[in-house]
C-alpha positions as CSV (number, residue, x, y, z in Angstrom):
1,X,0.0,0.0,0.0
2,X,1.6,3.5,-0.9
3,X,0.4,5.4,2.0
4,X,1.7,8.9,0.7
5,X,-0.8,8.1,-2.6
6,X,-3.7,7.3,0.2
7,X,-3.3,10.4,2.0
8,X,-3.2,12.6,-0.8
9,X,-6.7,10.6,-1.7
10,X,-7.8,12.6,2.0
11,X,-7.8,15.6,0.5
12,X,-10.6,14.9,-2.0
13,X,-13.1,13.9,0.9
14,X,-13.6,18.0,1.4
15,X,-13.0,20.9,4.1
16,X,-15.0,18.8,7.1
17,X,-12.5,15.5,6.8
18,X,-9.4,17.6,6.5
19,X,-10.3,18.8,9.8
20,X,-10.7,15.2,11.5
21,X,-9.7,12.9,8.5
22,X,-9.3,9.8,11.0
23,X,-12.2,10.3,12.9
24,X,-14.6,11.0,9.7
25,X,-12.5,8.5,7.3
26,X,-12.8,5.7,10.3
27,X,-17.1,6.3,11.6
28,X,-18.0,4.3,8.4
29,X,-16.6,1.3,6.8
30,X,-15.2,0.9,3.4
31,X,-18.5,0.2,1.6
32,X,-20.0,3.3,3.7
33,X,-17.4,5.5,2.9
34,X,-17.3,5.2,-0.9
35,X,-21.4,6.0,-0.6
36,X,-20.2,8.9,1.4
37,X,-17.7,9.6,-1.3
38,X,-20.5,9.2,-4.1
39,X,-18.6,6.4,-6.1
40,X,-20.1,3.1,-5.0
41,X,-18.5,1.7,-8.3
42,X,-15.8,-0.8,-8.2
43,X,-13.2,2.0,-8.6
44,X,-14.5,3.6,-5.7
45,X,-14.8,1.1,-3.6
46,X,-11.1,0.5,-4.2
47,X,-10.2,3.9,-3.7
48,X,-12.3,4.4,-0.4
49,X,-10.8,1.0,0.9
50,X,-7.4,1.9,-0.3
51,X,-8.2,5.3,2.4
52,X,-10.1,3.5,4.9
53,X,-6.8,1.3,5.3
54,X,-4.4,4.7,5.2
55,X,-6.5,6.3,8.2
56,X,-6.4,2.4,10.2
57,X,-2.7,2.8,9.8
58,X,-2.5,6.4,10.8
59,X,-3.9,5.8,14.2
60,X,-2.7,2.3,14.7
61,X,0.9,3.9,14.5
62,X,0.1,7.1,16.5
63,X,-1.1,5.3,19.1
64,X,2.1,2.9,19.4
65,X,4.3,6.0,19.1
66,X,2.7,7.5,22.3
67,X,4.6,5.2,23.9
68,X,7.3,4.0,21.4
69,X,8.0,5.2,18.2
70,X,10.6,2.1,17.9
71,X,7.1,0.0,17.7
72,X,5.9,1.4,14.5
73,X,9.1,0.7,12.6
74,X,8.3,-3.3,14.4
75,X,5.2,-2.9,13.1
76,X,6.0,-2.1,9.9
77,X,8.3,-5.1,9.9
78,X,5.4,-7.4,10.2
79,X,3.2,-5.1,7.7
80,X,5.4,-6.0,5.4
81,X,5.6,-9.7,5.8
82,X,2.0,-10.6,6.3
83,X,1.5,-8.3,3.1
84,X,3.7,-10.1,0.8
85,X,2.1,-13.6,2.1
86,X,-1.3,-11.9,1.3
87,X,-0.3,-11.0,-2.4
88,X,1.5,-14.2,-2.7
89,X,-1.8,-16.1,-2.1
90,X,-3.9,-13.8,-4.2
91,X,-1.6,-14.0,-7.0
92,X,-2.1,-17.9,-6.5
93,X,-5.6,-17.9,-6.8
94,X,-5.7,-15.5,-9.6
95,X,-3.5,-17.9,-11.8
96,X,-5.5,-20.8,-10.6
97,X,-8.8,-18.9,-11.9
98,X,-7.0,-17.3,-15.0
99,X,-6.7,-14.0,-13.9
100,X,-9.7,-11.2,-15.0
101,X,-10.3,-7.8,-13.3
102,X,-11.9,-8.8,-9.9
103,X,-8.6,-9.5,-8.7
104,X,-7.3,-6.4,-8.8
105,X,-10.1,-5.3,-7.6
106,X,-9.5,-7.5,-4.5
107,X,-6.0,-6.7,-4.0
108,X,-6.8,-2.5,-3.7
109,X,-8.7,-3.8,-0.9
110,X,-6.6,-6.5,0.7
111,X,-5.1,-3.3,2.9
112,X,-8.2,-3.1,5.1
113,X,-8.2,-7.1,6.4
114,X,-4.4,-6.4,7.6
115,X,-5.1,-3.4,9.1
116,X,-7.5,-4.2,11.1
117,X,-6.0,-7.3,12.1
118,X,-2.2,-5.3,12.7
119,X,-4.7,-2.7,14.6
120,X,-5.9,-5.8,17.1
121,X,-2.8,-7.2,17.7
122,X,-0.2,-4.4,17.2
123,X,1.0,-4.2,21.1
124,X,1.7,-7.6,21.3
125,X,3.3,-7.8,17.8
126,X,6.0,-5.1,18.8
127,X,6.7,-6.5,21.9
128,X,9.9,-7.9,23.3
129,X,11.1,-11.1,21.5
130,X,10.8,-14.6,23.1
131,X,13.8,-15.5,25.3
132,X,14.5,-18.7,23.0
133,X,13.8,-17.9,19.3
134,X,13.7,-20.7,16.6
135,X,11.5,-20.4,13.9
136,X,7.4,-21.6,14.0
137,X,7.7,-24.5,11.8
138,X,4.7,-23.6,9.5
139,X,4.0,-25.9,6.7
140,X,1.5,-23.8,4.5
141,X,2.4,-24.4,0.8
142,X,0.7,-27.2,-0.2
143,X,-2.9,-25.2,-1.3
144,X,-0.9,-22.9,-2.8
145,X,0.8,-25.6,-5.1
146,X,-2.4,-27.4,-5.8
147,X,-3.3,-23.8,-7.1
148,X,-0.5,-23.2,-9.6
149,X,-0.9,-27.1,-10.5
150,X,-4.9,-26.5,-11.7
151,X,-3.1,-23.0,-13.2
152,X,-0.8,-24.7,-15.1
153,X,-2.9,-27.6,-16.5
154,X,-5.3,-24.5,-16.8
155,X,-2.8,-23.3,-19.0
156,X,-2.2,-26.0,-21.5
157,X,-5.4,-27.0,-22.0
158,X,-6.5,-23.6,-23.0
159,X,-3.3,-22.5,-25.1
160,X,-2.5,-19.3,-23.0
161,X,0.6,-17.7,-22.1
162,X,1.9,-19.6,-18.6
163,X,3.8,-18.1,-16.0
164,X,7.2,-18.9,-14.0
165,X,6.0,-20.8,-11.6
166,X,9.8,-21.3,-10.5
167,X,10.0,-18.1,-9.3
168,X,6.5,-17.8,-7.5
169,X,7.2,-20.6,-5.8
170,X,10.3,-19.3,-4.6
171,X,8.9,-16.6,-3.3
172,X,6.7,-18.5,-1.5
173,X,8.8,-20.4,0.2
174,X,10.8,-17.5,1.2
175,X,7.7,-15.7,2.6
176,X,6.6,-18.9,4.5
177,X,10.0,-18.7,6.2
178,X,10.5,-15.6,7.5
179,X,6.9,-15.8,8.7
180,X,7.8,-18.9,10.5
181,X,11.0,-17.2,12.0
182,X,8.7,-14.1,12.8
183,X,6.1,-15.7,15.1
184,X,8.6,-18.1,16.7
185,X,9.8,-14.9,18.2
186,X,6.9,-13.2,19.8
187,X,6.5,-14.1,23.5
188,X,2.9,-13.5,23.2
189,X,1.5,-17.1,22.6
190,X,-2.2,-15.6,21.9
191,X,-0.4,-13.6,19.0
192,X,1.6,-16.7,18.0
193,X,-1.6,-18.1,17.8
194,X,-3.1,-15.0,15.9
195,X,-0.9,-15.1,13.4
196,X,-0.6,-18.3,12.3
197,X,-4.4,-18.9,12.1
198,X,-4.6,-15.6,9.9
199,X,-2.1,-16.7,7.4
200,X,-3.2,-20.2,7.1
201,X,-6.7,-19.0,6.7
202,X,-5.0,-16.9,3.5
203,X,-3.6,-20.0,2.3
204,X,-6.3,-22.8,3.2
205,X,-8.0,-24.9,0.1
206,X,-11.7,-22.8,0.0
């Protein structure tokens, strides 16, 4: 998410959100807000998610810096890593279904699920580290190669253009294991547990 792009998108709410942009962005929910907005179109509801998920952020990370400002740049650490598990799976079911627009469509609005959860769980993400640290042991690509297998028999079938499915599944692999070496370091075992139900949920067979 390029938050600098979503804030500049503030602006265009009028005079009464620039004066309380979290609090007016936040009372509503993404559909609400792109009714407020006057766009209930697909665009708009990925442009009012794509705020709704700026003004999450804003006060998830001005609460933390109350406190510690060391505990956004944490945060951000685990924004980061949960989000490139979230676009990995995306971009698995997308090849799976042979791509079209809905996907994109989903993936403006992928931003508002992590917020939230990062919003529910941010003090005991940034927390101290475990005493003993050795990495989660999650085992979560099998869906996700059952995905690019129907992709790529998709594929041949039809005639159209395949993908590298070395490198995707590189990726995955390398996402999978810094996410397993990031929760086996939070002391927090209802986190622990947080976390690895979300991302399994993300990659579970539907």
């Amino acid at each position: 998410m390029k938050l600098t792009s979503c804030l500049l998108g503030l602006a265009t709410l009028g005079v009464a959100v620039a004066q309380e942009p979290l609090a007016e962005v936040l009372a509503s929910d993404p559909d609400e807000l792109a009714m407020k907005l006057g766009d209930g179109s697909e665009a708009g509801q990925d442009r009012a998610a794509r705020m709704w998920a700026a003004a999450k952020r804003l006060e998830t990370e001005n609460r933390l810096a109350k406190t510690d400002v060391g505990k956004v740049l944490r945060l951000d650490g685990w924004r980061q890593a949960l989000e490139r598990w979230q676009s990995l799976q995306l971009e698995t079911r997308a090849r799976e279904a042979g791509g079209g627009t809905m996907w994109g469509h989903l993936a403006s609005r992928d931003d508002v699920t992590l917020e939230r959860f990062l919003a529910k769980h941010a003090e005991a993400l940034t927390a101290d580290e475990a005493d003993e640290v050795e990495a989660a042991g999650l085992d979560l690509l099998g869906p996700s190669m059952r995905r690019l297998d129907a992709a790529e028999k998709m594929i041949k079938e039809l005639g159209m253009p395949g993908f590298d499915r070395e490198d995707l599944e590189q990726r995955l692999t390398r996402s999978q294991q810094e996410l397993s070496w990031m929760t086996g370091a939070l002391a927090d075992a209802d986190a622990r547990r947080a976390v690895t139900e979300w991302i399994t949920s993300l990659a579970a067979d539907e």
